[in-house]
C-alpha positions, -999 to +999 in steps of 0.1 A: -113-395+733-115-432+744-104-441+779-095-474+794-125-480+811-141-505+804-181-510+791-207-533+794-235-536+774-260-561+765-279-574+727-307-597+736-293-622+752-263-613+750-241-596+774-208-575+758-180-562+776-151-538+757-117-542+771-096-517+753-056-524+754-044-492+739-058-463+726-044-427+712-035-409+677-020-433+655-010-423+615-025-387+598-056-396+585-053-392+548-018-416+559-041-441+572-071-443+542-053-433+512-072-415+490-089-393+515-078-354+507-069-339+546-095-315+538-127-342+537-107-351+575-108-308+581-140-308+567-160-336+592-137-326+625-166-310+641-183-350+647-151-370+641-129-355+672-120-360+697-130-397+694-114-403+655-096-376+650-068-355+672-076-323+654-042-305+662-020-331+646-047-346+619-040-377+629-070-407+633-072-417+666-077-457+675-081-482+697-065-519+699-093-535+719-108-574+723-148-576+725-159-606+751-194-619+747-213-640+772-237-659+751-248-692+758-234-695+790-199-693+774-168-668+774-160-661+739-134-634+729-135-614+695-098-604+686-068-605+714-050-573+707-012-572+706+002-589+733+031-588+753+069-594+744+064-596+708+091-593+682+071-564+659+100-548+641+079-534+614+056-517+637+075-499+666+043-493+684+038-530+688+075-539+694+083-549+724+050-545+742+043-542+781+012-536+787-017-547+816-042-563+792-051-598+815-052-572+844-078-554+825-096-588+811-097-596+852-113-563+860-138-574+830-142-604+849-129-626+830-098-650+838-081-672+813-093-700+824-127-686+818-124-684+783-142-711+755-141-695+725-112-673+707-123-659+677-095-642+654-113-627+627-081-621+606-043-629+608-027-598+621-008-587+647-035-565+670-060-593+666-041-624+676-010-609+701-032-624+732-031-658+714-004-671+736+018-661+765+056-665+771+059-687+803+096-697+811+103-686+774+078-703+754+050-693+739+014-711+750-022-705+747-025-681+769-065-694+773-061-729+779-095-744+786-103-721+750-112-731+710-093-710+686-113-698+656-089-689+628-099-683+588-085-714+568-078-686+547-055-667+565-039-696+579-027-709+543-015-670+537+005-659+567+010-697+578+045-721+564+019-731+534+021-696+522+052-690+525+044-663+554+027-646+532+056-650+506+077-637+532+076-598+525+076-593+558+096-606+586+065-596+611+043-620+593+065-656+600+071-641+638+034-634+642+024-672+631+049-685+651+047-667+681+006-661+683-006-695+662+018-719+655+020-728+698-024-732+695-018-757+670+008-777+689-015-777+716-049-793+696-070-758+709-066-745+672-099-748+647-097-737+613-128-730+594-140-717+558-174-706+544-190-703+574-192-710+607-215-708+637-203-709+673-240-709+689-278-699+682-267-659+689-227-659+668-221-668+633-191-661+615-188-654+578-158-647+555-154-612+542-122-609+520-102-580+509-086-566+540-067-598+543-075-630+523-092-646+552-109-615+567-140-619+588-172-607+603-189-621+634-230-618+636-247-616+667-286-620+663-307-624+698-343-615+702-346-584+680-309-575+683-281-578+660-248-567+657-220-570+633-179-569+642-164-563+615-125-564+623-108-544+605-136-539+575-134-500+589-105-479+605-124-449+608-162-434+600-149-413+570-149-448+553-183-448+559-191-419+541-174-436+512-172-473+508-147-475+484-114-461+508-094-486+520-071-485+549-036-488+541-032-524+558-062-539+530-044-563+511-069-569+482-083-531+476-112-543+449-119-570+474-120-549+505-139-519+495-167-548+479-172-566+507-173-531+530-200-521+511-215-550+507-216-552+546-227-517+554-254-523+529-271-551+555-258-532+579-283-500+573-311-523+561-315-550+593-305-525+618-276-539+625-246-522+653-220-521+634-185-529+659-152-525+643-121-536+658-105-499+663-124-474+667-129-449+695-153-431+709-179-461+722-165-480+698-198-487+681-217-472+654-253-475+641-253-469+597-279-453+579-273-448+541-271-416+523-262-411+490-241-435+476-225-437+506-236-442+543-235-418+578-227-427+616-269-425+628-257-404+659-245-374+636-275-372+610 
């Protein structure tokens, strides 16, 4: 299973650095991709635990974890995890939340004032909880020297405009005001649609269906690339077949399209393929097979 060290890698010129905020079994696997029988979870334990899988209890096991990249001689941080202090009454793991993360982020090497680039790739709540900080019971930018890279997308869904996402949830509203709404008060937020690229290595690129503004980040240096694809896969047994969805995908035609769609370059160009919560090294290199793809490690 995961642990809470954390590791350092590099991808050309690029230098990457997990720093994992929680990790452990979370919801029964066939709980957390619908449509998955238990016995096609009983059926791959032998390569999917320990890492994605506590095989006792059946449940998947994941990680809530933010990717920094050094590239260009800037800080820039892929998703910011939970977060302390939040008001998550729809998900009692997240409720209330005291956790160590800066302390880890310092280990890292990384201080807040370090930071240049925040990239969110999606509105929700373990990618943008790090957003901000309470300081004498407000919430600011918890990186304040930092650009935050939201989806246009998601902002007009979960944000006033969309009625917080037509206010089915009360999570939703407290999640934009407590982890957006103060980056836009203080001018650090950026919204951006289509595409957008942060330097010569990073480029990100919309890829809807998990939320409406769901994103990937590409990393390409030297002969290197990478993909991190948020919350495009919960666990490997998605790889195996494209079209399950995690429970949280919003748009499931959308989501399993653009999964595919993704894994398909992926296997093709090489790419590491980095999703926002899985265990293990938290990294996974796709070859096809079938109609359907495989983690390269366990061909």
């Amino acid at each position: 299973m995961i642990t809470d060290r954390e590791q350092t890698f590099k991808l050309g010129d690029v230098e990457i650095v997990r720093v994992v905020e929680w990790a452990g079994p979370h919801l029964p696997g066939p709980q957390l991709v619908p449509g998955t029988p238990a016995e096609l979870w009983e059926r791959n334990a032998d390569w999917l635990a320990p890492d994605h899988l506590e095989r006792d209890s059946g449940r998947a096991v994941l990680a809530v974890q933010t990717w920094v990249l050094r590239s260009g001689g800037r800080t820039v941080l892929v998703d910011t995890g939970v977060g302390n202090g939040r008001e998550r009454p729809s998900v009692p793991l997240f409720h209330r939340r005291e956790g160590d993360f800066l302390d880890r982020l310092a280990r890292a090497g990384v201080r807040p004032e370090d930071v240049d680039v925040v990239v969110n790739t999606h509105l929700h709540a373990d990618h943008v909880g790090w957003n901000t900080t309470d300081v004498d019971g407000e919430w600011v930018p918890t990186f304040p020297n930092a650009r935050y890279l939201l989806p246009a997308a998601d902002h007009a869904h979960y944000g006033p405009e969309g009625g917080y996402a037509g206010g089915r949830r009360p999570d939703d509203r407290l999640i934009f005001e407590d982890s957006v709404a103060p980056v836009a008060r203080a001018g650090q937020l950026e919204l951006w649609e289509d595409a957008h690229r942060i330097d010569e290595h990073l480029t990100l690129e919309p890829a809807p269906g998990h939320s409406p503004g769901s994103s990937v980040l590409r990393l390409t240096s030297g002969g290197d690339r990478a993909v991190f694809v948020g919350d495009l896969l919960h666990s490997p047994v998605q790889l195996l077949d494209p079209a399950h969805n995690s429970c949280f995908c919003l748009d499931q035609a959308a989501a399993a399209a653009t999964r595919r769609r993704i894994l398909e370059r992926a296997a093709d160009l090489r790419e590491l393929v980095v999703p926002a919560h899985f265990g293990g090294s938290g990294v996974v290199e796709v070859r096809r097979e079938g109609d359907g793809f495989r983690a390269a490690a366990h061909g």
